[in-house]
C-alpha positions in Angstrom: -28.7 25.5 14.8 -30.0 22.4 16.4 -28.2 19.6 17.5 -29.5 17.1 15.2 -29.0 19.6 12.2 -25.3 20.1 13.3 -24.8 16.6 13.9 -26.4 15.4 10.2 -24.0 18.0 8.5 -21.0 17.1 10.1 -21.8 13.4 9.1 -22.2 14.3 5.6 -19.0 16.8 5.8 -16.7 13.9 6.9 -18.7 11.5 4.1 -17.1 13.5 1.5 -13.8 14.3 2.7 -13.2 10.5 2.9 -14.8 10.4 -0.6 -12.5 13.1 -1.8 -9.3 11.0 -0.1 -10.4 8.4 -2.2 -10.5 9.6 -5.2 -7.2 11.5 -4.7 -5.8 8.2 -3.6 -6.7 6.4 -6.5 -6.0 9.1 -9.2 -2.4 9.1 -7.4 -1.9 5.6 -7.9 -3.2 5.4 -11.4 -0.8 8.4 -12.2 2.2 6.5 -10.4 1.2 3.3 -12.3 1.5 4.9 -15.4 4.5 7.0 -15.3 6.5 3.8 -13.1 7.3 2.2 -17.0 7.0 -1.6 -15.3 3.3 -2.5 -16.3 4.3 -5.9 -15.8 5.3 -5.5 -12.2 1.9 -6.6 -9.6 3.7 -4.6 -7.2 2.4 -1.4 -6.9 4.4 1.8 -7.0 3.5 3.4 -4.1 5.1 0.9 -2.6 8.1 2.8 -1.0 11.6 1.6 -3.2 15.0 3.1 -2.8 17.0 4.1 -5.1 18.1 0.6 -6.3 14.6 -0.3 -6.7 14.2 -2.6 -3.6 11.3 -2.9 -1.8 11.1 -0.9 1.7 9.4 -3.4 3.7 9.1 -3.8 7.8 8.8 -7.8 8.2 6.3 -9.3 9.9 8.2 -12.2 11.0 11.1 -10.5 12.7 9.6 -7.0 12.9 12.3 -5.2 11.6 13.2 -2.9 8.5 14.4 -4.4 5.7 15.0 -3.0 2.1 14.4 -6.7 -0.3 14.7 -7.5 -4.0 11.6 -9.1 -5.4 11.8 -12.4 -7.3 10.4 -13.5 -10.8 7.2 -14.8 -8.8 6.9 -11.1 -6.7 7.9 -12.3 -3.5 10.6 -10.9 -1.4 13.8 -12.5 -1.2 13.1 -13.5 2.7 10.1 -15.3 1.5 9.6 -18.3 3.5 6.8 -20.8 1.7 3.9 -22.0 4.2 4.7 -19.5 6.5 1.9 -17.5 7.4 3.9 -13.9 8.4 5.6 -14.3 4.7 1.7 -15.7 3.0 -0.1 -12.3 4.0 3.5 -10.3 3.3 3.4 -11.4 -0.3 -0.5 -11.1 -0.6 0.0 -7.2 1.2 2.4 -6.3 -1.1 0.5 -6.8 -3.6 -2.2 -5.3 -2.7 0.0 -2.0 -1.6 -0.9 -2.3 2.0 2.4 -3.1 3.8 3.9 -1.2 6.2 6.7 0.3 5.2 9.1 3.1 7.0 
């Protein structure tokens, strides 16, 4: 097999694997959505919780691990307005990209 031909299918190979993780991804999160009984909540829930429902967060403002009740407004209880670590925190969360542990 040439070079080019091996190169062109691997391409394509990895193309739908991370098409594939996609779709799992999302049908994950629309089944967690669903079966999470909050509608309401902007959060999403893969979001790690524990067992009292706080968020497990690691904050980007003092870099640490922190479990953190959300307010009416979805924002952690360490919010801090106008600060830019707690802005893209809030805006992360919910989105369902924060690093959590």
């Amino acid at each position: 097999m040439s070079d080019r031909l091996e190169r062109l299918l691997r391409q394509k190979f990895r193309e739908a694997g991370r098409q594939y993780a996609r779709a799992r991804d999302a049908y994950r999160e629309g089944r967690d959505a669903e079966t999470s009984g909050e509608p309401e909540d902007p959060i999403p829930a893969t979001v790690p919780r524990d067992e009292d429902g706080r968020l497990r967060i690691v904050c980007r403002r003092e870099a640490d691990r922190r479990t953190v009740v959300v307010d009416a407004d979805s924002r952690p209880e360490c919010f801090e307005a106008g600060h830019p670590d707690c802005e893209g925190c809030v805006e992360d969360l919910h989105d369902g990209i924060v690093e959590t542990w």
